[in-house]
N, C-alpha and C positions, 0 to 999 in steps of 0.2 A: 520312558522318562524324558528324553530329548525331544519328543513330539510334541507328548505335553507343556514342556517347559516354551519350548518355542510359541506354540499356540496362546500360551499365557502372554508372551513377550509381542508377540503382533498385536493382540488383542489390548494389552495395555495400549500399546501404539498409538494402533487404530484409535481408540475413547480418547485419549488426549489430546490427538493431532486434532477432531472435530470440534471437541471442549473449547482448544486455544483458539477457533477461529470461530466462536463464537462468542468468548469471552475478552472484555477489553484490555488493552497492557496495562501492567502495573511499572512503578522504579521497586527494583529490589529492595531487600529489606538491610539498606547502606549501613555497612561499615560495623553490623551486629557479629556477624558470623563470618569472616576471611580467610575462607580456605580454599584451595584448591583438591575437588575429591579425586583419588584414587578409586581403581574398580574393587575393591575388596570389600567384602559385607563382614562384619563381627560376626564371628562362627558362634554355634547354638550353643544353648544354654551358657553363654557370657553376654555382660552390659559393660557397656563402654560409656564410663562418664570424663565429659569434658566440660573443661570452662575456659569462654575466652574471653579476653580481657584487650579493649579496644581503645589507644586514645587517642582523643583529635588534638594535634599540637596544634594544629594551623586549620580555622574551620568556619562554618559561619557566624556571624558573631550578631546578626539583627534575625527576629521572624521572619519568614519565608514560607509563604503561603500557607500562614497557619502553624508552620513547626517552629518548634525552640532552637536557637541556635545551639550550632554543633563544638564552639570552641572552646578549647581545655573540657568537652565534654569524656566523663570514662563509661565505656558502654560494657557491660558486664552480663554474659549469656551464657544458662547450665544449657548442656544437652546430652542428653542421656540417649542411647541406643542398646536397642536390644535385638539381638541375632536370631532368627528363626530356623533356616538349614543351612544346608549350604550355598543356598544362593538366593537369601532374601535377609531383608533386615525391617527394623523400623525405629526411626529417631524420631524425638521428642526435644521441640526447646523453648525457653523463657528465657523471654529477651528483656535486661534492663537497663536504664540510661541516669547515670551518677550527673547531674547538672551543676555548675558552680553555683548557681543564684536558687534554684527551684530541690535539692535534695536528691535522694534516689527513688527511683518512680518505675514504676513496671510498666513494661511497652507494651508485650503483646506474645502469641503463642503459635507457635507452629506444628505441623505434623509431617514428616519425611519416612514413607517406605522406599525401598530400593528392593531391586532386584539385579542379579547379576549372570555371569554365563560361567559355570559352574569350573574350578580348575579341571576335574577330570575329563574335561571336553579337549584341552590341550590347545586350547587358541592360540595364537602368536602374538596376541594383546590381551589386556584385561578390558572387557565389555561388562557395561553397568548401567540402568537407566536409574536415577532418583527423580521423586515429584515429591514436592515440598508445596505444601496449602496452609495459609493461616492468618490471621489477624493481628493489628499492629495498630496504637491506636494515632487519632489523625494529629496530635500535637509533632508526632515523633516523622509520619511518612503520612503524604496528601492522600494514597492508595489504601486504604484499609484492610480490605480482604485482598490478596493475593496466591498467585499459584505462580510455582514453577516447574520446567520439564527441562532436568540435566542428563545427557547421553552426557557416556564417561568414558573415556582411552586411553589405556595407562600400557607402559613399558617397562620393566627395566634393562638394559644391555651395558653388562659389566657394571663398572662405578656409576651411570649415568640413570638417571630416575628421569623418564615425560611424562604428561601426562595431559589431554586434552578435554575440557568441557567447557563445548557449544551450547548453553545453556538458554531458554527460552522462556521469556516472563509476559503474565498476562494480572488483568487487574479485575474483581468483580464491582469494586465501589469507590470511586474519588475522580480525579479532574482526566487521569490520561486514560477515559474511556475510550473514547474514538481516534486514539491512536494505532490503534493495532497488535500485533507479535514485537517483542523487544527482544532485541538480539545483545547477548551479556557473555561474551567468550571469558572464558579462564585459561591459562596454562599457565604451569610449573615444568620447569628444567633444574633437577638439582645433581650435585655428584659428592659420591662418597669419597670425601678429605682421607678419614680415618674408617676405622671398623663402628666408631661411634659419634662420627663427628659428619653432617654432610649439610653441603650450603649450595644456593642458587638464588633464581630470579623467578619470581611468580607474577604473575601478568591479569590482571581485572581490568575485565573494559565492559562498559557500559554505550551502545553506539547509538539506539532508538529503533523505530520502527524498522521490521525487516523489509517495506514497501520500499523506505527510501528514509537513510539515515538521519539524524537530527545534525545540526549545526556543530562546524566543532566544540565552540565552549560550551554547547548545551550535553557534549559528551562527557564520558568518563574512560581514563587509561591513565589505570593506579601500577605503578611498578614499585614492587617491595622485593628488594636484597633481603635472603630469607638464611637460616638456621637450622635444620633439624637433630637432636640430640637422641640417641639410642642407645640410652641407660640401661636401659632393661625391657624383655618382652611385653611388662605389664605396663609401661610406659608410655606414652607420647609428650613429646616437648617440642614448640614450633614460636620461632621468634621471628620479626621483623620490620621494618621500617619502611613504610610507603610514600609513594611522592606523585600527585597524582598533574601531569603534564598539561591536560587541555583544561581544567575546569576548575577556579580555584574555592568552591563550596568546600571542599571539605582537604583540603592541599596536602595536609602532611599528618600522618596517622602512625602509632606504634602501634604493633598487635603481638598478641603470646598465646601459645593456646597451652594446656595442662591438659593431659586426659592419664586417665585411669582404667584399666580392666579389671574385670569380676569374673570368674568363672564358676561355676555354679553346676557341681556334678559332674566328675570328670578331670581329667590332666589336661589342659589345653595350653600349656606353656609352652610348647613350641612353637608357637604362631601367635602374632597378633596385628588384627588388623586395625589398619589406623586410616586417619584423614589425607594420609601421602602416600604408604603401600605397607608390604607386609613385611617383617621382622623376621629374619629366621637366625638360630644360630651361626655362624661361620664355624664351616670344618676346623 
């Protein structure tokens, strides 16, 4: 099973890495989905529904190459995920954009499988690759089609939660074709307050091509004071407030995510894995 799984996991690798340097970058798909992932895949036979809920307090306020302005926009996105075994997943989302002047309008759809390095292997981290492909339409992001490849590093030691993804964006159709690989890091550092209560600092940056970075203001380094609540294993609650330092398109963002579990055949209440790490009872 380790052989295999490994063979599976290079073999991803390998197709990606050649794809991404074939295919041109993309900008992420801003300010839809604000999470920082965790290595944990929703274990099988359960779906994990989430929605997040994004707003631009302080954002663009004129067109910009073609997109709507971002200010006092609310961007509202289901994503569903469904767990395969024990170390693979696949998420699903619909992305849409609440406008002050134009209504609420559908963006665009994505597809996210993940796979992960299985707990019974005993790593000392949690290891996870997602790739995320999909379409977005051009009022909302100049890029249309894009793809992403997130390697994921997650910890916990004692009260303190890390967790690392070096995340890599590329673009099949819009203006930053001949740009190249774009290098999109994330980290989360949070600490558990209470048994139910844990807060920290989550970190999006957006810096440009991996040849040779783009100019500071052409960058992105969003810091959001963050919230996590651990009401119940079937839970997820994630609150916070972003303040984005070099680039002021899209300056100051509230974000909430909601998510819910399904299990479907089975007791699975002991565990649930979520967007930040897993839940287990306390002794």
């Amino acid at each position: 099973m380790v052989k295999h799984f490994s063979r599976l996991v290079v073999g991803i690798l390998f197709l990606t890495l050649n794809l991404l340097l074939l295919i041109p970058q993309s900008h992420a798909q801003d300010n839809y989905e604000i999470q920082v992932y965790g290595a944990d895949t929703v274990v099988p036979r359960s779906t994990m529904v989430e929605i997040h809920s994004n707003f631009t307090v302080d954002g663009s306020k004129t067109v910009q190459d073609g997109m709507l302005p971002t200010n006092h926009a609310e961007h509202e996105t289901l994503e569903i995920t469904q767990g395969i075994n024990d170390w693979s997943e696949v998420g699903f989302y619909v992305f849409t954009s609440i406008q002050p002047d134009n209504g609420w309008q559908w963006v665009g759809d994505h597809i996210r499988p993940r796979v992960r390095v299985p707990e019974k292997w005993h790593w000392p981290v949690g290891v996870s690759l997602s790739m995320e492909f999909g379409y977005q339409r051009a009022a909302f992001s100049p890029d249309t089609w894009t793809w992403e490849i997130r390697p994921i590093i997650d910890k916990k030691i004692g009260p303190w939660y890390l967790s690392f993804n070096p995340a890599l964006d590329r673009s099949f159709h819009g203006p930053s074709v001949n740009q190249g690989v774009a290098f999109s890091p994330n980290v989360k550092v949070s600490y558990d307050f209470t048994k139910k209560i844990a807060g920290g600092l989550e970190y999006y940056g957006s810096v440009g091509p991996v040849t040779g970075f783009s100019p500071w203001n052409h960058q992105h380094h969003q810091f959001f004071p963050s919230i996590d609540l651990d009401v119940s294993p079937k839970w997820e609650i994630n609150f916070g407030v972003g303040y984005d330092v070099s680039n002021p398109s899209d300056r100051l963002i509230v974000k909430f995510i909601l998510g819910r579990r399904f299990s479907w055949g089975g007791d699975r209440e002991h565990e649930k894995p979520s967007g930040n790490k897993t839940f287990r009872p306390k002794p």
